[in-house]
N, C-alpha and C positions, 0 to 999 in steps of 0.2 A: 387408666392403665399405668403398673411403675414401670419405671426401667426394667426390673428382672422381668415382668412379662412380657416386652419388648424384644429383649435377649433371647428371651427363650423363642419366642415366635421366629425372632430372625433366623435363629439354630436351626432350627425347624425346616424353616424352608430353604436353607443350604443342605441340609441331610438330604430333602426330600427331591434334590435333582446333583448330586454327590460331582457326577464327573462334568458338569456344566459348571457346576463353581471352582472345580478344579481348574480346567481351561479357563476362566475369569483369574484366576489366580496367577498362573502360568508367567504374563509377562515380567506382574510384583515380582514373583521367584526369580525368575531367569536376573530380571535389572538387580537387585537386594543382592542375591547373592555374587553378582558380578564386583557390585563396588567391594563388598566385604574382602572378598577376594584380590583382587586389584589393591586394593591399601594395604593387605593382610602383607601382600607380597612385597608390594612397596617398603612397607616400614622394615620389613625384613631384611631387604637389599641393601637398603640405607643403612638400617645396624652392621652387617656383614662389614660395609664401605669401613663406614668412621672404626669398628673395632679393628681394622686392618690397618688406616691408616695410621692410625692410635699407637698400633704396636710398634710403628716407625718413630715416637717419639711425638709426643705434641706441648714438651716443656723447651723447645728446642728453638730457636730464631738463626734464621741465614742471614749476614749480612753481605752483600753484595752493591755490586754497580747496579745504578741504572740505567734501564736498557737503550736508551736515546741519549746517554751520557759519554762524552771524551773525557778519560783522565788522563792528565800528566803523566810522566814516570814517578812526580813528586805526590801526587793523588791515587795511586795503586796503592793497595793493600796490599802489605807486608808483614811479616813477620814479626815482624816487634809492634804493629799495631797487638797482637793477640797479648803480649805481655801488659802493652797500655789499657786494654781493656779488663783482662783479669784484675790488675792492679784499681782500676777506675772504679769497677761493681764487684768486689770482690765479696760483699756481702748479700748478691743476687744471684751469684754464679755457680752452676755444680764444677763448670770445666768449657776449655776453650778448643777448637779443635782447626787446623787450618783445613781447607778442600784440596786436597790432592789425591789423584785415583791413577794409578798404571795398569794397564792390561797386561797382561804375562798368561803363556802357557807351560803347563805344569808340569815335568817332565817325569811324569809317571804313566802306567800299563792302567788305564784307567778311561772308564769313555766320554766322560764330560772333562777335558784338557785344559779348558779356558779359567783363566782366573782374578777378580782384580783386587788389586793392592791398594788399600785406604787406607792416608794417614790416621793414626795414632798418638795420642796421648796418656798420662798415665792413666787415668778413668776413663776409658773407650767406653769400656760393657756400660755406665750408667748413662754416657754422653747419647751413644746409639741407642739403646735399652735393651743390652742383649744379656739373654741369661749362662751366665760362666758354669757349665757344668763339669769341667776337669781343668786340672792346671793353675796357673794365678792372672792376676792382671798384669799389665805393665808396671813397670817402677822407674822413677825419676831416671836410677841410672839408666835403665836401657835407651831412654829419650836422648841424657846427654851424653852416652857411650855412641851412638850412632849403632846400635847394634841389629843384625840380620833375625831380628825374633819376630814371630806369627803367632796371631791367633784366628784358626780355622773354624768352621762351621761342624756341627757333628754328621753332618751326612759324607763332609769330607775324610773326615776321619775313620768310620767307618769304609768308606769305601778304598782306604789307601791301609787301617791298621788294621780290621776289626770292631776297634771299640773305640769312643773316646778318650778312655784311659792309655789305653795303648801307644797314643798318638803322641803326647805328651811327651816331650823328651827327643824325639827324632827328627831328623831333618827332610825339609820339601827343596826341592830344585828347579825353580821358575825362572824362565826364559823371557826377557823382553828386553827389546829395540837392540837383539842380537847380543846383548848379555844373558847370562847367567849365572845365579848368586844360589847360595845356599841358606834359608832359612829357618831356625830351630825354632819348634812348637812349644810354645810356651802354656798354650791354652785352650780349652776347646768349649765355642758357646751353641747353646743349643739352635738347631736350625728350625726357621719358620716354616710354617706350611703357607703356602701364599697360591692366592689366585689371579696374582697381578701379571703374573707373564712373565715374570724373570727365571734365568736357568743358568747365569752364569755363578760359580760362585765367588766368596768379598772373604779376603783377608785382611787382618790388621797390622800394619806394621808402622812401626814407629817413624813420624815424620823427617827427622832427622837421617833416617836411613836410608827412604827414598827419596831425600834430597841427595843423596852420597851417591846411592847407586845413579842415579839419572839426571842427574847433575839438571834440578829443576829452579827454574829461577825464585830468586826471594818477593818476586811480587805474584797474589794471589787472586784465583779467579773471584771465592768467598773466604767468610768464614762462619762457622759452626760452633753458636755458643748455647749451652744446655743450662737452664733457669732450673733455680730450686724451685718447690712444687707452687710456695705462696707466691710467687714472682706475675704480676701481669704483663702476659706475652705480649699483648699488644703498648703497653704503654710501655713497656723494654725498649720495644724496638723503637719507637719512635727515640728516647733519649739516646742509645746508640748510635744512632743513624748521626743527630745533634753533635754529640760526642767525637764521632770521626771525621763530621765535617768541619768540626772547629777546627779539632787537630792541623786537619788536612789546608784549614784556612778557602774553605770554599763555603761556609757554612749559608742557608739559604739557597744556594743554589741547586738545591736536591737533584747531588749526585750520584749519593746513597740510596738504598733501600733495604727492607729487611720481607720476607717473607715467611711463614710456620707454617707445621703441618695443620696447628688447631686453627686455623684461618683457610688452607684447603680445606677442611672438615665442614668449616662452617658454611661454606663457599658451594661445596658439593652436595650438603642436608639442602641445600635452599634451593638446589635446581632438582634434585630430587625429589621435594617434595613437591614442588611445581610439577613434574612430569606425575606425579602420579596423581595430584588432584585433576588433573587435564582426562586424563585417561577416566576417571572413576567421573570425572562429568559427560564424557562419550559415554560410558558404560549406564548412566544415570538418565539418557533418554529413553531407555528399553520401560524405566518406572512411567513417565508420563504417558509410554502410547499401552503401558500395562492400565493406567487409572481411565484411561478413554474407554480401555474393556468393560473394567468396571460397570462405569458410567452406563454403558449399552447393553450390558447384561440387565443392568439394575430399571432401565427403560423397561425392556422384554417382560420383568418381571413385574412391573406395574403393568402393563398390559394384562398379564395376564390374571393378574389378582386385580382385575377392575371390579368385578361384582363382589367381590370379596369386601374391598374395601367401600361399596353402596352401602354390603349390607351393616359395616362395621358404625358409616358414617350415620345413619338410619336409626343406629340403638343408641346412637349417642358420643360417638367417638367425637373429638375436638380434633383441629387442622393440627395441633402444633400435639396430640396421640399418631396420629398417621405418620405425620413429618419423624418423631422420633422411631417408630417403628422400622423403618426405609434406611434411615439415615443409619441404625445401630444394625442394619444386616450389612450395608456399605462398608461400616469400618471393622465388621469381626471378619468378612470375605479381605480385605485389604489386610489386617492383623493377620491373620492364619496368613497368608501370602507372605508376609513380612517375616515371621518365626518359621516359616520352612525355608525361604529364602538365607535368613541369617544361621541356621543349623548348617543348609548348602556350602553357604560361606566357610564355615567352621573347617569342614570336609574337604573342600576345594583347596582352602590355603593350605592343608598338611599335604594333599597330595602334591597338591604344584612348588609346595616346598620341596619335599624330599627331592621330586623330579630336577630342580634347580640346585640341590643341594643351598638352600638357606630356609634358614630358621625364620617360618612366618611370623608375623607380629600382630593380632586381630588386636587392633584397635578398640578399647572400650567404646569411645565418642562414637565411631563406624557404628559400633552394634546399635548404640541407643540413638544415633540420626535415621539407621535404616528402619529402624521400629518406629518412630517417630512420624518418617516419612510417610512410612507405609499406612500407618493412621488419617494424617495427614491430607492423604489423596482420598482414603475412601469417605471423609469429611469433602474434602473439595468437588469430588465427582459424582459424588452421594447425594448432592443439596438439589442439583435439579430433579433428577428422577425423584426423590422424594416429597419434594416441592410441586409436581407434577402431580403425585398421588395423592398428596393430601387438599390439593384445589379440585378435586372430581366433585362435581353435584352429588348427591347421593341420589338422586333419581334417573339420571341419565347411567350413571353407573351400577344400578342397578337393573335395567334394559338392558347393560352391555351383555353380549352371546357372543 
């Protein structure tokens, strides 16, 4: 007997008790389609993360203190460090930016009030990565004019002019630490859609100005320096860090640190994808107590095709005829299990996408391990029962009633 006659027998007698092998099947489906699903979502969540935090910039490196570190008044970052460092990597840099942020409320008929004010330099929009869709950038002189110019979000603009365009040219009046100053809008970038949970909104203004308005000291908590694109973030940072601490004459002593978004990214992929291989191996024991089904259906059916197989063994069948015949109804009940399972999958991630709002991501690897697997087991679970039927005497198993 070939394989296709084997096949075909197996077929056979899956047809011939339909909703028993479906319940055989059942647990395959249920575990298959859980991991597919589970990953589908996972990778999903994970693109959603890193595309979010992406759009925050990930050519970008912070330099700061470290956090168990005392510096001098002589070891604070300052201001003229940011000129030292432009000057230092001027061939790695798009633009240097110091950390400075004032909270202010906005003195307009408008229901979101609050606002905060981030320093500014000439290339803000490519530092931060924001897209300028009315007005211009900053320019040197507004930096060294000290001057009261803004660049707003367009949801703020809209919500105070109308339009973006509108907006451009008129003045905001923001309130903090019981001043208030007048601002002209020089620019307006478009606003993110974000799921992170922020709701206040960030203006730009030139560093210089809210040094003037809030008379802020010249030593700084960071600073924020944005690498062109070939630049490696991580090995930047380490020479910066080097570079400030010579200056600074503490070098070795790592007082310094530098932190980046693409190192959150890499940081947050890695425990991400830890959480979902965890979950999709809980979800992955429903397969093992699915192939013990198997296993037990595949018993029953030896049982029952005992004189069957006397009389098969009787005309002349071989142990290692029987063994394949068992063994290949095992892996098409496990297969068919595995392909409804992974269709399930398919189905499961759009809907639990949409419900999530994020774009599921099926995994190629997912499809072709769950197929694999599901082979797999009806090979692993297959071998006794089949093993079983093909050691029958053919004379006793022909007796059997």
């Amino acid at each position: 007997m070939n394989f296709l006659e084997s096949l075909k027998i197996a077929i056979a007698s899956i047809l011939s008790n339909k909703f028993r092998s479906f319940l055989t099947m059942l647990g395959l489906i249920i575990g298959i389609s859980s991991v597919v699903t589970i990953i589908a979502i996972g990778n999903g969540s994970q693109n959603a993360i890193e595309d979010q935090l992406s759009s925050l910039g990930t050519n970008v490196v912070t330099l700061q203190r470290s956090r168990s570190a005392i510096l001098t008044s002589s070891e604070q970052l300052q201001l003229e460090d940011i000129d030292s460092i432009k000057l230092r990597f001027e061939d790695d840099i798009i633009g240097v930016v110091p950390a400075m942020t004032v909270s202010g409320t906005m003195m307009e008929a408008i229901d979101d009030t609050g606002i905060s004010l981030s320093a500014a330099v000439e290339n803000i929009t490519t530092i931060e990565n924001l897209d300028l869709i009315a007005g211009r950038e900053f320019y040197a002189q507004d930096i060294d004019s000290l001057k009261n110019n803004i660049i707003i979000s367009s949801d703020l603009a809209e919500s105070l002019y109308g339009s973006a365009a509108s907006a451009v040219g008129e003045k905001i009046f923001i309130t903090s630490q019981n001043n208030t100053f007048a601002y002209a809008i020089i620019g307006v970038y478009q606003s993110e859609e974000t799921n992170m949970g922020f709701s206040t909104e960030t203006g730009y203004v030139p560093y210089t100005a809210i040094q003037k308005n809030f008379n802020i000291r010249t030593s700084l908590s960071s600073i924020k320096i944005a690498l062109k694109p070939d630049v490696d973030v991580s090995a930047f940072g380490d020479e910066v860090v080097n570079y400030i601490s010579a200056k600074k004459g503490n070098l070795g002593e790592e007082k310094y640190t530098t932190y980046s978004m693409e190192e959150q990214i890499e940081m947050i992929s890695s425990v991400m994808g830890s959480i979902t291989l965890l979950i999709s191996a809980i979800a992955a024991i429903s397969l093992i107590v699915g192939g013990i089904g198997v296993m037990n259906i595949m018993l029953v059916s030896v049982t029952e095709r005992t004189r069957e197989i006397g009389i098969r063994k009787a005309l002349g069948a071989k142990y290692s005829n029987i063994l394949m015949q068992f063994l290949i109804e095992s892996v098409v009940v496990s297969g068919l299990g595995g392909i409804i399972g992974t269709i399930l999958g398919f189905a499961f991630s759009s809907v639990a996408g949409n419900l999530m709002d994020v774009t599921a991501s099926v995994d190629l690897f997912a499809v072709l391990f769950a197929t694999l697997f599901a082979s797999a087991i009806g090979i692993i679970f297959g071998v006794y029962p089949a093993s079983k039927a093909a050691k029958l005497d053919p004379i006793e198993a022909l007796r059997y009633e």
